[in-house]
C-alpha positions in Angstrom: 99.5 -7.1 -9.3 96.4 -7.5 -6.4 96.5 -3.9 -6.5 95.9 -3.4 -10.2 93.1 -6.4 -9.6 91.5 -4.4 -7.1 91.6 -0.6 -9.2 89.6 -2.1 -11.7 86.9 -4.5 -9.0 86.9 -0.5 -7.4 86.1 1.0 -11.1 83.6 -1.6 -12.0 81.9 -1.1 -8.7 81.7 2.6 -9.7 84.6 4.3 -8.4 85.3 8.0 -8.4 89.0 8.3 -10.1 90.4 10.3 -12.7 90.3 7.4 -14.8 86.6 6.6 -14.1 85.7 10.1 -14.8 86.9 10.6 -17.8 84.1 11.4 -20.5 86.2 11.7 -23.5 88.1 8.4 -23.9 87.3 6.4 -21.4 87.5 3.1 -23.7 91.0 4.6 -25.0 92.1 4.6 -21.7 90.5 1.5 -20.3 92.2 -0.5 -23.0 95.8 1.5 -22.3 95.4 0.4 -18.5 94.1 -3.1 -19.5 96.6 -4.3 -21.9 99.4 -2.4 -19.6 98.2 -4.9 -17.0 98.6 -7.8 -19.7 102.4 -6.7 -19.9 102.8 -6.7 -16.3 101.8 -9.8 -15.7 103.5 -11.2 -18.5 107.1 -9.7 -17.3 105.6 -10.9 -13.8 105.8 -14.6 -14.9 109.0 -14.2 -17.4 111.2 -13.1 -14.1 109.9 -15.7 -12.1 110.5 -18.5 -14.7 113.8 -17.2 -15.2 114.1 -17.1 -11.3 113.0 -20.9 -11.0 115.3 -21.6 -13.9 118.2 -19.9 -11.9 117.7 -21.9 -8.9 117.2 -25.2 -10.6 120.3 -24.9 -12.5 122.0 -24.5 -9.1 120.7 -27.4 -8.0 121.6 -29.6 -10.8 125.3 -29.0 -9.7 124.5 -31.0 -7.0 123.2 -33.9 -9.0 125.8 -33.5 -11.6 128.2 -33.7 -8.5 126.9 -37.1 -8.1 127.1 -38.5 -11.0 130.3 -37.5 -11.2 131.6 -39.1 -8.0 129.8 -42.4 -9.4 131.8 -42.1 -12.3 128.3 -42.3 -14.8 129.8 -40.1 -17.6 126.1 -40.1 -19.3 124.5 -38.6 -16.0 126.9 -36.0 -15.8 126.8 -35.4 -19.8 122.9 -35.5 -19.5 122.4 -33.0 -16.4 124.6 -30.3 -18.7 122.2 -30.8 -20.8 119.6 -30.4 -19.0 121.2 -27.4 -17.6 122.0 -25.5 -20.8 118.8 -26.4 -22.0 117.0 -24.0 -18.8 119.8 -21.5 -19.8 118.5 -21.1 -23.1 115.2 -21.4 -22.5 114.6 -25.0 -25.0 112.7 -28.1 -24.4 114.3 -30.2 -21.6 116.4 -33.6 -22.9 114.8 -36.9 -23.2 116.3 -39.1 -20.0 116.8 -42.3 -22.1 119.3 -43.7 -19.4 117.9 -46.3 -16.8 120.4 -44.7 -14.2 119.4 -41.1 -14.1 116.7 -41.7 -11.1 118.1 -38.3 -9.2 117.6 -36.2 -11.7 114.4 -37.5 -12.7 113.2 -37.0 -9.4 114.9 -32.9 -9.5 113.2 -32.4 -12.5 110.1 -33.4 -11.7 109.6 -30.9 -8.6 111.2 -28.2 -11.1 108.5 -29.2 -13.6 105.5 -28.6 -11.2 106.9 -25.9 -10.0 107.3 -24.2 -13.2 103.2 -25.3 -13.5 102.2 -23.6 -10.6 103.9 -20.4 -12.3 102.2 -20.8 -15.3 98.4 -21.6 -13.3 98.9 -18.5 -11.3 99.3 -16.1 -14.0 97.0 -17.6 -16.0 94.1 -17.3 -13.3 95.4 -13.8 -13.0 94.9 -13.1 -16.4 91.5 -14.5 -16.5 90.1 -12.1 -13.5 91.7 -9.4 -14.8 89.9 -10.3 -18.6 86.7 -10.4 -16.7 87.0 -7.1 -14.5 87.8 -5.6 -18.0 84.8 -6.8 -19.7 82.4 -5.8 -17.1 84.0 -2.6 -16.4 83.4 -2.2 -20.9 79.5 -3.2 -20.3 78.6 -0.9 -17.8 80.6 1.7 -20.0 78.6 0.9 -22.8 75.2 1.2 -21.1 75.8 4.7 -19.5 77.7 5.6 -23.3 74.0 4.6 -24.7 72.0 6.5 -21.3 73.8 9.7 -22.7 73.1 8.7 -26.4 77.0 8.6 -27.6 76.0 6.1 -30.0 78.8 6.0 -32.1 81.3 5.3 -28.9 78.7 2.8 -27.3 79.0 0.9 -30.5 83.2 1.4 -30.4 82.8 -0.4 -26.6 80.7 -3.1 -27.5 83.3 -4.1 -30.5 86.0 -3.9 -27.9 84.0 -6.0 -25.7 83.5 -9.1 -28.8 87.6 -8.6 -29.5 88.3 -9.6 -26.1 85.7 -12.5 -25.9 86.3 -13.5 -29.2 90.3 -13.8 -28.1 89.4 -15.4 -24.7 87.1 -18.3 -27.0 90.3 -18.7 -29.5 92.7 -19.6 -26.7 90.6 -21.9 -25.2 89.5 -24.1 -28.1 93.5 -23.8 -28.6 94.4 -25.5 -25.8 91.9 -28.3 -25.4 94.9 -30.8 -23.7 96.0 -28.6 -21.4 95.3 -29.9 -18.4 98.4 -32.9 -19.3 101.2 -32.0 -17.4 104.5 -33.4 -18.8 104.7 -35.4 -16.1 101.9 -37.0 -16.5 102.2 -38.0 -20.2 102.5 -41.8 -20.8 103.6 -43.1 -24.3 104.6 -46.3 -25.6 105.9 -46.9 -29.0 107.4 -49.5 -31.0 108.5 -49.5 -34.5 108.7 -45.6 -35.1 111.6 -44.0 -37.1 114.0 -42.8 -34.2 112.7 -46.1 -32.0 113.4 -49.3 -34.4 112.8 -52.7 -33.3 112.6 -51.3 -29.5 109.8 -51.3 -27.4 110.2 -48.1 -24.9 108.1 -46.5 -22.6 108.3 -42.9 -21.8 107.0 -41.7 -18.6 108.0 -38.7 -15.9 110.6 -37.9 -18.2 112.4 -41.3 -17.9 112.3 -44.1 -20.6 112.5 -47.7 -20.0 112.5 -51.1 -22.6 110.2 -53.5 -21.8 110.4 -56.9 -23.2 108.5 -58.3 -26.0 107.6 -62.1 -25.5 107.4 -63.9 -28.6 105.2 -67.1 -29.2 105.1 -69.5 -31.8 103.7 -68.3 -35.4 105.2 -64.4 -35.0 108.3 -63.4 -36.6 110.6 -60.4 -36.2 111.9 -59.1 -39.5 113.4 -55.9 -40.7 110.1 -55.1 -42.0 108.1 -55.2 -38.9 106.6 -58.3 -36.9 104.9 -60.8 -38.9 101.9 -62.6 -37.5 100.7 -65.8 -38.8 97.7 -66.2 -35.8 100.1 -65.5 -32.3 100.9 -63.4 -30.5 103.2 -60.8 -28.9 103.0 -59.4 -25.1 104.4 -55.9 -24.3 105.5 -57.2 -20.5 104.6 -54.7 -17.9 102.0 -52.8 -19.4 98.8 -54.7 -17.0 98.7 -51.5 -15.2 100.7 -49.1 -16.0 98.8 -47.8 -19.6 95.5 -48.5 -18.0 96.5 -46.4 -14.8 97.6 -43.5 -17.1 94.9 -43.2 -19.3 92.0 -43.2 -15.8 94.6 -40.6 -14.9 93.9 -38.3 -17.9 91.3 -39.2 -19.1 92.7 -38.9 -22.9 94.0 -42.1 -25.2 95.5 -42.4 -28.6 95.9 -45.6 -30.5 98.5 -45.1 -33.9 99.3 -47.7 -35.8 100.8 -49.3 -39.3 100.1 -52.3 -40.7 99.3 -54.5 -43.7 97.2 -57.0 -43.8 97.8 -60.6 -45.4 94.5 -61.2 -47.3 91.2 -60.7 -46.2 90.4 -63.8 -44.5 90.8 -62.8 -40.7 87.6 -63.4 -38.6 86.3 -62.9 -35.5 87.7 -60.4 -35.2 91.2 -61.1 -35.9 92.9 -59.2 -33.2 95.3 -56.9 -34.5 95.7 -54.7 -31.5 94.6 -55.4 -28.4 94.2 -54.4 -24.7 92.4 -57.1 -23.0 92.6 -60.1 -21.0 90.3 -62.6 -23.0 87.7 -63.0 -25.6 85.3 -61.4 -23.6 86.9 -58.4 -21.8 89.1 -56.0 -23.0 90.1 -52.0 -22.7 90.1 -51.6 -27.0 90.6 -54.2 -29.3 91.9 -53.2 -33.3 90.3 -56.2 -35.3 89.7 -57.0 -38.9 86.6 -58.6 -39.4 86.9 -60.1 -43.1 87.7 -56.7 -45.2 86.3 -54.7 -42.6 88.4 -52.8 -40.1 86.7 -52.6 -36.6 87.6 -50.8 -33.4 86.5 -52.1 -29.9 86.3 -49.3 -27.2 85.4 -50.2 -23.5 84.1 -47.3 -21.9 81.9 -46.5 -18.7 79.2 -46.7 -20.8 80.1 -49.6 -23.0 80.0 -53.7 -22.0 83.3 -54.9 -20.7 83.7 -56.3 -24.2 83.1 -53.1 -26.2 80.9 -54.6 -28.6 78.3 -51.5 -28.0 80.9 -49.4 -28.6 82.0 -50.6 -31.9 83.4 -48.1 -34.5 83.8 -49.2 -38.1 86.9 -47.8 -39.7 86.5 -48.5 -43.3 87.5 -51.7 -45.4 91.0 -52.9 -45.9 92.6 -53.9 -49.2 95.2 -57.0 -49.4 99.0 -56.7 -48.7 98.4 -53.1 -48.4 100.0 -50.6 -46.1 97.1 -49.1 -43.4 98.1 -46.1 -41.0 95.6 -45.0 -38.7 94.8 -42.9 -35.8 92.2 -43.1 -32.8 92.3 -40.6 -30.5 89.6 -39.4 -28.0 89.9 -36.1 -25.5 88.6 -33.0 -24.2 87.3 -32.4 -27.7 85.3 -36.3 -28.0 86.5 -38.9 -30.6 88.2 -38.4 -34.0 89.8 -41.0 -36.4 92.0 -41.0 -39.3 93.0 -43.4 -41.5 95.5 -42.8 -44.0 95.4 -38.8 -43.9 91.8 -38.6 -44.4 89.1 -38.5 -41.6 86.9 -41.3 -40.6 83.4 -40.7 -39.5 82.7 -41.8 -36.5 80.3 -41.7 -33.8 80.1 -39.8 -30.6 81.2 -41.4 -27.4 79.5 -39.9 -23.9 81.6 -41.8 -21.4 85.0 -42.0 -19.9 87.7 -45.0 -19.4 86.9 -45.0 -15.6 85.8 -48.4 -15.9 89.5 -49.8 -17.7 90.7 -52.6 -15.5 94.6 -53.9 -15.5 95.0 -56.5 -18.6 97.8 -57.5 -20.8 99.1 -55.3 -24.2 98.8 -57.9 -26.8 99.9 -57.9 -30.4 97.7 -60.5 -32.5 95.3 -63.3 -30.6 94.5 -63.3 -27.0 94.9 -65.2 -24.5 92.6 -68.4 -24.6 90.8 -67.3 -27.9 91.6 -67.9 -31.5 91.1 -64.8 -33.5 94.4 -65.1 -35.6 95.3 -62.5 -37.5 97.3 -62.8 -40.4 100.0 -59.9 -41.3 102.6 -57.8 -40.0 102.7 -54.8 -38.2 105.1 -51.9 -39.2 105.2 -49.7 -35.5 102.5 -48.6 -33.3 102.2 -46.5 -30.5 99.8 -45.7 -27.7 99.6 -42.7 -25.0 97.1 -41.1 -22.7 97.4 -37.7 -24.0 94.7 -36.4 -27.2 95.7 -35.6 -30.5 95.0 -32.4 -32.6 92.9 -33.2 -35.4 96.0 -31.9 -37.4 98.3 -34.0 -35.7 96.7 -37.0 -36.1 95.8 -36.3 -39.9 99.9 -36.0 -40.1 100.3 -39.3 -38.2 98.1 -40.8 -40.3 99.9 -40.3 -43.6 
């Protein structure tokens, strides 16, 4: 693969070859040897993928050997999994046991292994995409020098194709730089999640405890608030740490709201350690629905950062979505889009505070309703995906 890297620097830099000489279809031939090199590297990366996979199902033997001599019946059913999973080339198993420590740990090193694959050809890609495109100009220029109009124009289009695909797979991918191990989520309420709190992190998933104070209520329906309050133990630094890590946060929730009296505002949501100083608070303020968002730019109460999200109608069900990434802040709010304003800051300035449902500590903004799930992680959402998850 360097070698084909280097034939092309050596024809961009005006080499002498065959392939350089040729006057009759040189951009026939340029493309041939171009997306030939695409192939390569492709089959490159495929057999060393496959390679890694090999050598990582090996080594789960080992783990499942462990297991097995512990008697844990669900690590050992969980590492076939994981194994036949590789095999067949599928998304790996969630680890929802609290016990699987040692294969957590395996995976992870396969997992940035398997990144480092997928980086190198990737960057290989890229300097070969750029050798091609300058090699395409200065054929276009001496195409146009020997007024071969027709093939200088045939060049350039070639030229746009390529750019045009390069821009497309960029804007594609605008999350890309979130490794799966570095993907935080916690979620409560969803479908396949119930009346559980659980944190999934590194591939493992753990249950933190919800602490209950007086005037909430835990119903088949959701958790009813009539002014408390419910902590999500453990989350002081963890979500705050994963978010500075990435950069990227996403706030879904369901709710309904028991009149339109809340004031303050009533905190609905909130990430924060006090009246004054919080990470992002979800309020209703009367019939108004209000998002608070400290940033490095913002006051540590995110009161200049502010977003109005629409009004709220009585003992009605309200799904919405905040998210904010690579591609800046979007928000929906029962499948259709919010506007909102612009943020040009980051969450470098989140500090470690406690992941509260309803009123703060030492405040009272009640808020009265119940909350149907929720779930928050430092990774960006599509605008597609969050118009579904709004819905």
């Amino acid at each position: 693969m360097k070698n084909t890297i280097l034939f092309w620097l050596i024809l961009v830099a005006g080499g002498q070859g065959a392939f350089a000489q040729s006057q009759e279809n040189a951009l026939e031939i340029s493309r041939l040897l171009y997306e030939d090199s695409l192939r390569k590297f492709d089959k490159e990366h495929a057999e060393n993928v496959e390679d890694l996979g090999g050598r990582y199902v090996e080594r789960l033997d080992t783990v499942k050997d462990h297991y097995q001599n512990m008697g844990n019946l669900d690590g050992v059913l969980l590492v076939e999994g994981e194994q036949e999973a590789v095999k067949q080339g599928k998304a790996l198993p969630e680890l929802a046991a609290d016990d699987v420590t040692e294969l957590s740990a395996v995976r992870k090193q396969y997992l940035q292994a398997l990144n480092v694959l997928t980086q190198d050809v990737e960057a290989k890609t890229q300097k070969l995409r750029n050798v091609y495109i300058s090699h395409l100009k200065v054929l276009q220029s001496k195409l146009t020098r020997e007024n071969r109009i027709d093939e200088a124009l045939q060049v350039r289009d070639e030229v746009a194709r390529v750019e045009s695909k390069l821009s497309g797979e960029t804007q594609a991918s605008p999350v890309a730089s979130i490794s799966p191990e570095q993907r935080f989520l916690v979620e409560w309420g969803m479908p396949q999640r119930g009346r559980q709190v659980l944190v999934t992190t590194e591939g493992l998933q753990r249950k933190p405890n919800l602490v209950f104070d007086r005037d909430t209520q835990l119903t088949p329906d959701g958790m009813v608030l009539k002014g408390g309050r419910v902590l999500v133990e453990g989350m002081e630094a963890a979500l705050s740490n994963a978010v500075k890590e990435t950069g990227e946060f996403t706030l879904s929730i369901a709710f309904i709201p028991e009149g339109l009296r809340s004031s303050g505002p009533g905190r609905i949501l909130s990430y924060s350690k006090g009246g004054m100083e919080r990470n992002f608070t979800l309020g209703q303020q009367r019939e108004r629905l209000v998002f608070r968002l400290r940033t490095s730019e913002a006051d540590l109460n995110g009161t200049h950062s502010e977003f109005y999200l629409g009004d709220l109608i009585a003992d009605q069900v309200t799904k919405v979505v905040f998210s904010y990434g690579a591609n800046g802040a979007l928000c929906f709010r029962d499948g259709k889009k919010v506007d909102i304003e612009e943020i040009e800051a980051d969450f470098s300035s989140w500090e470690e505070m406690p992941l509260l449902i309803g009123n703060e500590f030492g405040t009272n903004r009640k808020w009265l309703g119940s909350i149907l799930s929720f779930s928050l992680s430092n990774e960006a959402m599509t605008p597609e995906a969050a118009k579904e998850a709004s819905k």
